[in-house]
Steps between C-alpha positions, in 0.01 A plus 500: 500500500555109515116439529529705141726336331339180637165585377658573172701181477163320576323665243768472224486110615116469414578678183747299342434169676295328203757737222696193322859722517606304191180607284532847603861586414478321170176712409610801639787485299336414190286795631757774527647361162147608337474839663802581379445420139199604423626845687700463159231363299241744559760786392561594867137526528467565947137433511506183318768363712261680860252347387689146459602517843161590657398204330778280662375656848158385465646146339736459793212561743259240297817257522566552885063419563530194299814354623324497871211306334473153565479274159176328636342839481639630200348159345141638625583794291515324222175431323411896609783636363460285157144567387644888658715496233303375187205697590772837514600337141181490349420879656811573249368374225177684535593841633902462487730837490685424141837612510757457147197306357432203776221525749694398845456712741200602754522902553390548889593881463752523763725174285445284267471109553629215266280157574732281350745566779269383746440217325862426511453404865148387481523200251800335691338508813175367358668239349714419834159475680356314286702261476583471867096469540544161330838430607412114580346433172618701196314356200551591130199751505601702758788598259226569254332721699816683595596539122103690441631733859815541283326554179269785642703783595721368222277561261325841643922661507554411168197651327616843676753452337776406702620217391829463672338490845242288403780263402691516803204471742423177285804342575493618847164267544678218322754515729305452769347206282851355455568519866208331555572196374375518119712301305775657326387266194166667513674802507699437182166364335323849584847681358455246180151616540560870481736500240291320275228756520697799430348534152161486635617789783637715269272644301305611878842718565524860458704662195754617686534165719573307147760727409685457779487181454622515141823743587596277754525243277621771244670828640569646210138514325426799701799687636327803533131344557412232722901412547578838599496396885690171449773737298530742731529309862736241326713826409464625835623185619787481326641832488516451894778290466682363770481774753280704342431905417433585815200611721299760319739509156299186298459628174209340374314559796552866503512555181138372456593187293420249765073504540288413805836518705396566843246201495545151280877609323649671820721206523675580155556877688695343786654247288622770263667722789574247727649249254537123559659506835173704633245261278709145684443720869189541412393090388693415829283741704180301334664156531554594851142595564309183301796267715370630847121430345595169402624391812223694714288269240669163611448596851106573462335326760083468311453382113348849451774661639750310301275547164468883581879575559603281241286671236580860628892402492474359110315802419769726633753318222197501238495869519859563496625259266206580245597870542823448453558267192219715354733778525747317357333355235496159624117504500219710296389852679238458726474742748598319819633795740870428733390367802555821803678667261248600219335863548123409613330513863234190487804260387697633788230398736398167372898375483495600883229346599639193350817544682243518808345178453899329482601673801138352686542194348896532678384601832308191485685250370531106619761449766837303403645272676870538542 
């Protein structure tokens, strides 16, 4: 019996030896949050929630392989895994599965695939390795270069159209940019940049794109058009109150007021029965998770490593503050799902496999003196 329980303990050792404790609780939390609400989201909908949770198996396994990967070898990766992804990107545009009008998914038969989740992971570490490749002499066109591996996938998510996530993986790149070492004044010229050729970008956006756009800047154009999701999460919101309705008694989520609940707007479902004491447990939970990041980010022991876990941490807080003042109607609609709370399987893998890469990058980090 104690050669058992010794094999056992020895095995349980090997299994959680490169598991970041710290990572794990904060996104198992967030997790179990999720589960529960879109159990209330989905109208008490079992296979939705099964079929969350398989997902989360397979996601935890994918985490637990890459956390016992060394960085150096997740950097060889790299340049596979990136022309992986934008050659799965352009198979969507020529032979996607459309789905609510936007071609984003690859149909294998037994699930279906979304590219631009890949490509979540694949542009940072591209980046990272590319940059760590000419880590003694940066020049100014090696940031060109990385802006045209930006602007590819970029471009190829958008025409789907998706542009939300084609947003978010663009600032995910400049991150890694900023990192870097590009100059925060170049930075503000490309912003300056940007800005000043939003009348020559808009006419290229979709109809629906340009009226979101237009009821952010005017909710009440629309109330029952194009503002109709704005209007309805910011009531959600605030009939929660301060302690909420209570789990499974939201109104406008189960009264069918509240659309696309379970996926991009499931945070207006547990901010409406969980109030604003559940909503400030909830931004502690994430500040608690992108905190660990940053510091398993200080620590990083390569360039690429610090480039990769720095990107993946600031695209944690992209995704949830995005998703979050969008449902509040701090920022125009643009269909940026809750990060490991949002209904969807291929998110739930690709946010693991990021947490993966921190916990590598922690298991070999640079020694500190004390």
């Amino acid at each position: 019996m104690g050669k058992f329980f010794a094999l056992m303990a020895t095995i349980w050792e090997v299994l959680v030896r490169r598991v970041d404790s710290y990572l794990m609780a904060a996104a198992l939390a967030i997790v179990g949050i999720g589960l529960i609400t879109l159990f209330s989201a989905s109208d008490q909908n079992i296979s939705r929630v099964t079929s969350q949770v398989m997902s989360l198996g397979f996601a935890l396994l994918l985490m637990w392989i890459i956390a016992n990967i060394q960085p150096r070898q997740l950097a060889r990766a790299a340049l596979p895994l990136y022309i992986l992804g934008v050659l799965l990107l352009i198979a969507v545009a020529l032979g996607g599965t459309v789905v609510n009008g936007s071609r984003r998914w690859l149909n294998f038969g037994f699930a279906r695939f979304q590219p631009s989740e890949l490509m979540k992971i694949a542009l940072p570490l591209m980046l990272a390795w590319y940059f760590q490749k000419h880590e003694t002499r940066v020049r100014f066109r090696d940031f060109i270069l990385a802006v045209v591996l930006i602007a590819l996938p970029v471009w190829l998510i958008k025409r789907e159209p998706d542009l939300g996530t084609a947003l978010m993986i663009g600032a995910s790149g400049f991150y890694v940019l900023y990192l870097a070492g590009l100059s925060w004044k170049i930075m503000l010229g490309l912003l300056v940049a940007a800005a000043a050729a939003a009348p020559l970008v808009w006419p290229h956006l979709h109809d629906y794109q340009q009226e979101r756009i237009l009821t952010f800047l005017d909710p009440a154009r629309d109330p029952l058009g194009t503002g109709y999701h704005s209007t309805q999460a910011s009531i959600a919101l605030g009939s929660g109150g301060v302690i909420g309705k209570g789990w499974l008694n939201g109104t406008q989520t189960h009264l069918d007021f509240l659309p696309e609940r379970h996926t991009d707007f499931i945070f207006a479902v547990f901010g409406e029965e969980f109030g604003l004491i559940g909503s400030a447990l909830l931004l502690v939970l994430y500040l608690l998770l992108i905190g660990r990041a940053f510091v398993i980010t200080i620590n990083a022991s390569t360039l690429f490593a610090r480039l990769t876990a720095g990107a993946i941490t600031l695209m944690f807080f992209s995704y949830a503050f995005v998703n979050m003042a969008m449902v509040s109607g701090l920022l125009p609609i643009v269909g940026v799902p809750l990060p490991l709370i949002s209904f969807g399987g291929t998110a739930l893998v690709s946010l693991f496999i990021g947490l993966g890469i921190l916990m590598s990058v922690q298991a070999n980090r640079k020694l500190v003196k004390t």
